[in-house]
C-alpha positions as CSV (number, residue, x, y, z in Angstrom):
1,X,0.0,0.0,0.0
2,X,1.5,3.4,-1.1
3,X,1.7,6.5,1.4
4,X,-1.2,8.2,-0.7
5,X,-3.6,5.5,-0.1
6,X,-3.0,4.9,3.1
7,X,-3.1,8.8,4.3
8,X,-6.7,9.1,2.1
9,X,-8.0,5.8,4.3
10,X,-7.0,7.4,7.4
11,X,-8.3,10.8,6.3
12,X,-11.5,8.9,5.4
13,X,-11.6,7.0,8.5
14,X,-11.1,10.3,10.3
15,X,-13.7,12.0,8.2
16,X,-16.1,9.5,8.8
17,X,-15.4,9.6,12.8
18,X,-16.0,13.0,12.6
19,X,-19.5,12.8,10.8
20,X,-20.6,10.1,13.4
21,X,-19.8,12.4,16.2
22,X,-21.6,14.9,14.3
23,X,-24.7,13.2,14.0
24,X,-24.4,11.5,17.7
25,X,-24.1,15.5,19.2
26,X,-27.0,16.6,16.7
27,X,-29.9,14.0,17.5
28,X,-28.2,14.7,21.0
29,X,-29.0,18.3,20.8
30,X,-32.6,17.2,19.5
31,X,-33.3,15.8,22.3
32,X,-32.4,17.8,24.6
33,X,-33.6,21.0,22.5
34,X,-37.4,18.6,22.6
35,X,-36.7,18.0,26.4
36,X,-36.4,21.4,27.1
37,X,-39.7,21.8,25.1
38,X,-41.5,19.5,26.9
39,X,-40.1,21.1,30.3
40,X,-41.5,24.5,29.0
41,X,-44.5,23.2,28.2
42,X,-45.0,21.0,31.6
43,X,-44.0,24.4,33.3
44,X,-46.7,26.2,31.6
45,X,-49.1,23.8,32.5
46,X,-48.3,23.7,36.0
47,X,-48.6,27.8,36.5
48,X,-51.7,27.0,34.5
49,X,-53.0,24.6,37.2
50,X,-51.5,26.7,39.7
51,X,-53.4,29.6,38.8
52,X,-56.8,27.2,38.8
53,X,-56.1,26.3,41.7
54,X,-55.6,29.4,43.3
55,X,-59.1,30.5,41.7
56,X,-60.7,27.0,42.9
57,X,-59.7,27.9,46.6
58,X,-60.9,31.5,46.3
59,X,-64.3,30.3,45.0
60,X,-64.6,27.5,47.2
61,X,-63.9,30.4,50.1
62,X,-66.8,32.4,48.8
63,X,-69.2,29.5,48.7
64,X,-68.4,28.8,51.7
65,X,-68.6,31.7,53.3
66,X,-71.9,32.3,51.8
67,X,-73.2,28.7,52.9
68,X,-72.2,29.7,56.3
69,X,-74.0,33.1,56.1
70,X,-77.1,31.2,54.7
71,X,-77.2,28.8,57.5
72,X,-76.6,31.3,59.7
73,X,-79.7,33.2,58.5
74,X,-81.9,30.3,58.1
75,X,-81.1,29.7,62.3
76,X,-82.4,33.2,62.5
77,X,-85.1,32.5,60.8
78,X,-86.6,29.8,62.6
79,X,-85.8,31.6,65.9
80,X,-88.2,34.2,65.4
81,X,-91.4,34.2,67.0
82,X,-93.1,37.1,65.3
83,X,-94.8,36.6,61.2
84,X,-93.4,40.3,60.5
85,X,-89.5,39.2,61.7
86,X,-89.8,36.0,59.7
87,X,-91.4,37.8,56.8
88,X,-88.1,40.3,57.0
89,X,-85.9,37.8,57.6
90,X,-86.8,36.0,54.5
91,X,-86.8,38.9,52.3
92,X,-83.1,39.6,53.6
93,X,-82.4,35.6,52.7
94,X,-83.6,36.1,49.0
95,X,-82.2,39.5,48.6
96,X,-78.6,38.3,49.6
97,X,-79.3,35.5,47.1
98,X,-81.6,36.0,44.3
99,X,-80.5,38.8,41.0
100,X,-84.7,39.3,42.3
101,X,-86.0,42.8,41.0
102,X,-89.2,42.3,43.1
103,X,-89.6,40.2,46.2
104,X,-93.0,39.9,47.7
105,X,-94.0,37.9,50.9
106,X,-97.7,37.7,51.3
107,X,-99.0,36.0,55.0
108,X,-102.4,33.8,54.6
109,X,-105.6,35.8,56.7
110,X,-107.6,32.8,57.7
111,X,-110.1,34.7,58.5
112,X,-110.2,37.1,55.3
113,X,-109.4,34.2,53.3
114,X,-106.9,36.8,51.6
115,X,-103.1,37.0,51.2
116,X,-101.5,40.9,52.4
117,X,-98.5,41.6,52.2
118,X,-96.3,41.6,55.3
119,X,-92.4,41.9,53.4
120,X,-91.2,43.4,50.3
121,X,-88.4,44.6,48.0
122,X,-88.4,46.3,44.8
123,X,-92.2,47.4,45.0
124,X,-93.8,51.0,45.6
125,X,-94.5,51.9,49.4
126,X,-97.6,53.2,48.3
127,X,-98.5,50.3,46.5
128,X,-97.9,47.6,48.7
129,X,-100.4,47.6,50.8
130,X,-103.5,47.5,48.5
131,X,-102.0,44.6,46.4
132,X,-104.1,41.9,48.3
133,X,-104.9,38.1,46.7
134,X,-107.8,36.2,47.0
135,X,-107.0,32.4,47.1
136,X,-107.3,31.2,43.1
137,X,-106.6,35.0,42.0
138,X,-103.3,35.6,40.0
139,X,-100.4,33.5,40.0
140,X,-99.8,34.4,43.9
141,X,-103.6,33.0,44.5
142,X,-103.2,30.1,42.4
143,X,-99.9,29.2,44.4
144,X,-101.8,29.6,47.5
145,X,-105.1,27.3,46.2
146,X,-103.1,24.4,44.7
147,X,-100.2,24.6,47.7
148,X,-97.7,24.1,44.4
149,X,-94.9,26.6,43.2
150,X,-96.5,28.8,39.8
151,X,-94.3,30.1,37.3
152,X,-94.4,32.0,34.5
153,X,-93.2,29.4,32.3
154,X,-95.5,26.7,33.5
155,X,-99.0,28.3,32.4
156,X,-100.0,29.7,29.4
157,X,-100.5,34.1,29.8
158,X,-103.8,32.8,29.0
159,X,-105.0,30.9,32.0
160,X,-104.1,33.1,34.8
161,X,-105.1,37.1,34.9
162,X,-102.8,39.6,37.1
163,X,-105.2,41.7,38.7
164,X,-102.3,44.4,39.4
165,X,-100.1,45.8,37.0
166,X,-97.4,47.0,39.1
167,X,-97.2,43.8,40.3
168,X,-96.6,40.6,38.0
169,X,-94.1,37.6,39.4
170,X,-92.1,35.0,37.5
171,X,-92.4,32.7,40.6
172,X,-94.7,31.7,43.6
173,X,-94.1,29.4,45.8
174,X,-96.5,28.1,48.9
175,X,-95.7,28.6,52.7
176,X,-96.7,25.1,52.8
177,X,-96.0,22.8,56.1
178,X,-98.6,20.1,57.3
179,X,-100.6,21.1,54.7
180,X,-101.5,24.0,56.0
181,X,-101.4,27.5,54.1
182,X,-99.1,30.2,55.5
183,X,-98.4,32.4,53.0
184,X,-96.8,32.8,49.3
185,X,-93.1,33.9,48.5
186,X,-93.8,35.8,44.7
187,X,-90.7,36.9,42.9
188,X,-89.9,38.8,39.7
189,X,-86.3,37.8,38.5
190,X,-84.8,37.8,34.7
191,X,-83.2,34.2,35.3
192,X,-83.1,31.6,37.8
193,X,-81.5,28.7,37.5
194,X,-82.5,25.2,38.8
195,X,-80.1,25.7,42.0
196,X,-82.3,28.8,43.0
197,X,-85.3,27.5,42.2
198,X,-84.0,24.9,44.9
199,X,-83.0,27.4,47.3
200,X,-85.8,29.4,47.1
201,X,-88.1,26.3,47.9
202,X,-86.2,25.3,50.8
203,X,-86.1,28.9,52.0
204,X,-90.1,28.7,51.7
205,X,-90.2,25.4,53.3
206,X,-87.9,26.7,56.3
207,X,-90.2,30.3,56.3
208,X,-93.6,28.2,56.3
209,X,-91.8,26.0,59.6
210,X,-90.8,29.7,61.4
211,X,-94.3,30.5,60.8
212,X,-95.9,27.5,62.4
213,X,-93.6,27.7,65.3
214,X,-95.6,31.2,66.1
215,X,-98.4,29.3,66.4
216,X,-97.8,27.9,69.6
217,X,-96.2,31.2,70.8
218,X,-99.7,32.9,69.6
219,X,-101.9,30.7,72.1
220,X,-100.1,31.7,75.1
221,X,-100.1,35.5,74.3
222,X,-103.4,35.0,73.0
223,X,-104.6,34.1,76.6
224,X,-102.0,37.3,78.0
225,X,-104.3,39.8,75.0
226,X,-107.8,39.0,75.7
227,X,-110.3,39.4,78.3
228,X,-111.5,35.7,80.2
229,X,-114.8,36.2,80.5
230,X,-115.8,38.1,77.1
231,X,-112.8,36.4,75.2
232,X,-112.4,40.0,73.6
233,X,-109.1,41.8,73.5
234,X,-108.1,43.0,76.8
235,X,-107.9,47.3,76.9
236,X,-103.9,46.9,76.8
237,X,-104.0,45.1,73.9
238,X,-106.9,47.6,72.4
239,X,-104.5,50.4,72.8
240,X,-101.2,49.1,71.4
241,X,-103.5,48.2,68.6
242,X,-104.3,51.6,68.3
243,X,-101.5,53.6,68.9
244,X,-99.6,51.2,65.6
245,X,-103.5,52.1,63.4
246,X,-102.7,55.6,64.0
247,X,-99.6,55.8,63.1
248,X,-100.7,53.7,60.1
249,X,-103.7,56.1,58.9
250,X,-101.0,59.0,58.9
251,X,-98.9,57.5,56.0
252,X,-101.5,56.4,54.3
253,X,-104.1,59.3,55.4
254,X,-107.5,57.8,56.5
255,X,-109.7,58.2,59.2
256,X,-110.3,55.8,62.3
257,X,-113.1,55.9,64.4
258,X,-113.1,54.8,68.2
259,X,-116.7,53.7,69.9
260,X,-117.1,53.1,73.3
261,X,-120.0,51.0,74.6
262,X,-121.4,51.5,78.3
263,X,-124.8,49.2,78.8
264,X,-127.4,51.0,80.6
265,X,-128.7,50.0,84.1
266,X,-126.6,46.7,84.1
267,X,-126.3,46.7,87.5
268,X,-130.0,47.2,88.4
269,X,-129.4,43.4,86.0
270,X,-127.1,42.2,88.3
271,X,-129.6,43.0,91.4
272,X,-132.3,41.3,89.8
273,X,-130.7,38.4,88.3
274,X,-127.3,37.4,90.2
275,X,-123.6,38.0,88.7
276,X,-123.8,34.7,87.2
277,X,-126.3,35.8,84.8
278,X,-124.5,38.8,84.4
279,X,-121.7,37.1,83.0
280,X,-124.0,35.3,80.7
281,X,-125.1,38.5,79.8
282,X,-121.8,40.1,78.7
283,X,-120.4,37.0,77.3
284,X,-123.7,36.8,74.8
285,X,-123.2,40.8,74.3
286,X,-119.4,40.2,73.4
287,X,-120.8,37.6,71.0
288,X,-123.4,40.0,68.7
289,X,-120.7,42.9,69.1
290,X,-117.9,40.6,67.5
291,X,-120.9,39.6,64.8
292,X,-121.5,42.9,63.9
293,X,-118.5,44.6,63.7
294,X,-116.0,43.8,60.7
295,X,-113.6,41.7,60.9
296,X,-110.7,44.2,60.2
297,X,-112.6,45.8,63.3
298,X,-110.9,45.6,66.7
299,X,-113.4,44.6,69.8
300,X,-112.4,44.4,73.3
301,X,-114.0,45.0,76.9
302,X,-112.9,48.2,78.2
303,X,-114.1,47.2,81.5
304,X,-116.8,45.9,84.2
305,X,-119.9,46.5,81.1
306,X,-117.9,48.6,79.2
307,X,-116.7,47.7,75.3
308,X,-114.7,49.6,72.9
309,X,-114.2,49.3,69.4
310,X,-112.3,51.0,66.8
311,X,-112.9,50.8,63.4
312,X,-110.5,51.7,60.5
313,X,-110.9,53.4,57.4
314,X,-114.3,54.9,59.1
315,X,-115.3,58.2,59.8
316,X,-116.8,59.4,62.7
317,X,-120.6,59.8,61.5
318,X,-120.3,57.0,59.6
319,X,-119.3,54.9,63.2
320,X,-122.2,56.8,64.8
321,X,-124.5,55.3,62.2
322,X,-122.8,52.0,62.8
323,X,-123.3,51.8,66.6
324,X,-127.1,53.1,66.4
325,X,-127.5,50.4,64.1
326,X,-126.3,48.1,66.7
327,X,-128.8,49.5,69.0
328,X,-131.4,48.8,67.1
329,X,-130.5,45.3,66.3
330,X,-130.3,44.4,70.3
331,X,-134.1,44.4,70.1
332,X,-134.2,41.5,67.7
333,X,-132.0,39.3,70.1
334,X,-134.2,37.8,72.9
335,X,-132.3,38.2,76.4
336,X,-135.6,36.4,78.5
337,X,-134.0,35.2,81.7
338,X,-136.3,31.7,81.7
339,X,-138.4,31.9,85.5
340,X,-137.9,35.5,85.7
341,X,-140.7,37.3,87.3
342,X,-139.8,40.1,85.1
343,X,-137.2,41.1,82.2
344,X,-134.9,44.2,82.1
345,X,-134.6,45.5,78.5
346,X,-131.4,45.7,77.3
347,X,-129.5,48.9,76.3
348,X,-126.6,50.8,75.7
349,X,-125.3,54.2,75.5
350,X,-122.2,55.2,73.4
351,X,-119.6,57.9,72.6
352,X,-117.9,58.5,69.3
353,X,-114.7,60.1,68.4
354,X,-112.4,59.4,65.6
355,X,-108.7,60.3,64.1
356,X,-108.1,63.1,62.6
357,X,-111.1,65.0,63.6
358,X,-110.8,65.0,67.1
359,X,-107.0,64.3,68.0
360,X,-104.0,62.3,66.9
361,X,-103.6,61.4,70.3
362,X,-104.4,57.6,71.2
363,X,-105.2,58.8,74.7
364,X,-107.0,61.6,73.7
365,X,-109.4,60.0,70.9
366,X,-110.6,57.5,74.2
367,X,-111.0,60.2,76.4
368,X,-112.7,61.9,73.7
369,X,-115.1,58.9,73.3
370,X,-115.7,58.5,76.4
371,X,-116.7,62.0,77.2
372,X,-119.6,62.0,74.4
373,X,-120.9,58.4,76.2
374,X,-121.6,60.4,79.2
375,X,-123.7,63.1,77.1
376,X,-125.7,60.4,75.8
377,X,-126.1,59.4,79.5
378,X,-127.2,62.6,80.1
379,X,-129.2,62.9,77.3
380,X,-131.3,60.3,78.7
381,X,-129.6,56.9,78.0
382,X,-130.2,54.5,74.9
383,X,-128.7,56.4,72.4
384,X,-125.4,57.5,70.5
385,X,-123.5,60.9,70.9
386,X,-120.7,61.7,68.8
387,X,-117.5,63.9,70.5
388,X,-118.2,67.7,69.9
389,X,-115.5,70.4,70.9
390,X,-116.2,72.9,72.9
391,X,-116.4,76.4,72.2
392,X,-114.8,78.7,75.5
393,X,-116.3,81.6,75.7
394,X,-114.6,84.9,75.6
């Protein structure tokens, strides 16, 4: 082998050494050039996750900080012992809760067989009062009658007329609990989505259970309110009732009218007859006065024979015309004692004032009153004076 050839295999040899090393360090610096990728890429990722977590934990803070303020209201809820608390208490719940433009909580009036509104948010002042429900009427009604939640998407416009036009929800639902009507929660809202509609029903469910709890509470201050015998309101309860009407009629300006009742020559009764049938005699009286007064009327027993009433939304010759009616109709009822030797006929003489007329003073409307019942005692008994003021002379 010549020199040449041997330097050009070596050279070759060398060249080719060379160009292995070359590739080796290239797929080399492939490798590490995709490692380095994927490094990048798993680093972006974790800041990614990192940053989702962070946002996870900050959400799952403000859930639960609103779960614990929820419970926390809902154990306030069902510690109150008065409709009006539980009726704020709720509105307070859905406010904090509910994107609701218009939140209306109505409380069932057995006796009126009406829903009023006790709570609200969104709706005018002046308003709120007169929107009342009869069971059936509107959606609010139709929640009440069926004891199932109405919504606006759940009847055809068709089937149900809103009777107010300030006034037209996208949900009711029932105060339902036992079966037994409490009230309706009504509430007008863009959008709610199935976990409000399930918060808003256990908020309902919770409300109707605060509301049944006041039952019980009721009977024993029920017993605290009225009078034994009669089983009218007591004269405490008569003028709390009165001092809240008054201040009442001077937002929304109307007159109320206070009648007090003094029978004549009960005890001359008593003489004749015993206390017993006394009794019998006021607690049949307390029976025909409750009968003939409205419902929306408050009747209690001022006192040994004495009644008072007072009547809202009534103005003083109107109640004058009210009581003498009542007069009249005691000579319809037949008070015969049986045995009696003889029968007492029974009367009454009353006095009149009423708000604004006379005063704005609770106090001063029942003295008032009273002082006109003992001009119609002057004026001969059996009849009905209204409160005049007097003129001083000069």
């Amino acid at each position: 082998m010549s020199s040449g050839t041997y330097i050009t295999i070596v050279l070759g040899v060398i060249i080719a050494t060379l160009v292995l090393f070359l590739l080796i360090a290239l797929m080399g610096f492939r490798k590490t050039r995709g490692r380095l990728k994927q490094t990048d890429i798993l680093n972006d990722e974790l800041e990614r996750h990192k940053k989702e977590n962070t946002r996870l934990r900050a959400e799952l803070k403000r859930l639960n900080s609103m779960t614990n303020l929820f419970f926390a209201s809902m154990i306030r809820l069902t510690a109150r012992l008065n409709p009006i608390e539980i009726a704020n208490e709720t509105r307070g719940l859905l406010v904090n809760y509910l994107d609701a433009k218009k939140i209306a909580i109505f409380i069932y009036d057995e006796k009126g067989k009406r829903l009023n509104i006790i709570a609200q948010h969104g709706l005018n002042e002046n308003w709120a009062p007169r929107i009342i429900y009869k069971l059936g009427e509107g959606k609010v009604g139709k929640a009440a009658a069926t004891h199932f939640p109405v919504s606006r998407s759940e009847i055809s416009s068709g089937n149900i007329k809103e009777p107010y036009p300030v006034f037209d929800p996208d949900i009711c639902y029932p105060l339902i609990y036992q079966d037994r009507l409490y009230g309706v929660i009504a509430i007008s809202v863009d959008k709610i989505s199935e976990r409000e509609k399930n918060l808003l029903g256990v908020v309902a469910m919770m409300t109707a259970v605060a509301l049944n709890n006041t039952r019980s509470f009721e009977s024993v201050q029920i017993s605290a309110l009225t009078d034994p015998l009669t089983r009218l309101y007591n004269i405490a309860y008569f003028k709390d009732r009165l001092q809240e009407e008054i201040k009442r009629a001077q937002k929304f300006q109307y007159s109320i009218s206070i009648i007090i009742i003094d029978l004549d020559n009960f005890k001359d009764y008593n003489d004749t007859f015993g206390h017993h049938a006394g009794d019998q005699l006021l607690i049949k009286l307390a029976q025909i006065f409750r009968h003939h007064f409205d419902e929306t009327d408050i009747v209690a027993r001022y006192g040994g024979d004495e009644f008072i009433v007072m009547c809202s939304e009534i103005k003083k010759h109107d109640a004058v015309r009210i009581a003498g009616n009542l007069l009249q109709d005691l000579q319809m009822y037949d008070f015969t004692r049986e045995g009696a030797k003889q029968q007492l006929p029974i009367t009454f003489s009353a006095g009149v004032s009423s708000y604004p007329d006379d005063s704005s003073n609770y106090a001063d409307l029942i003295k008032m009153a009273d002082e006109a019942l003992y001009e119609a005692k002057r004026a001969g008994k059996n009849n009905v004076r209204a409160y005049k003021h007097r003129i001083e002379k000069i």
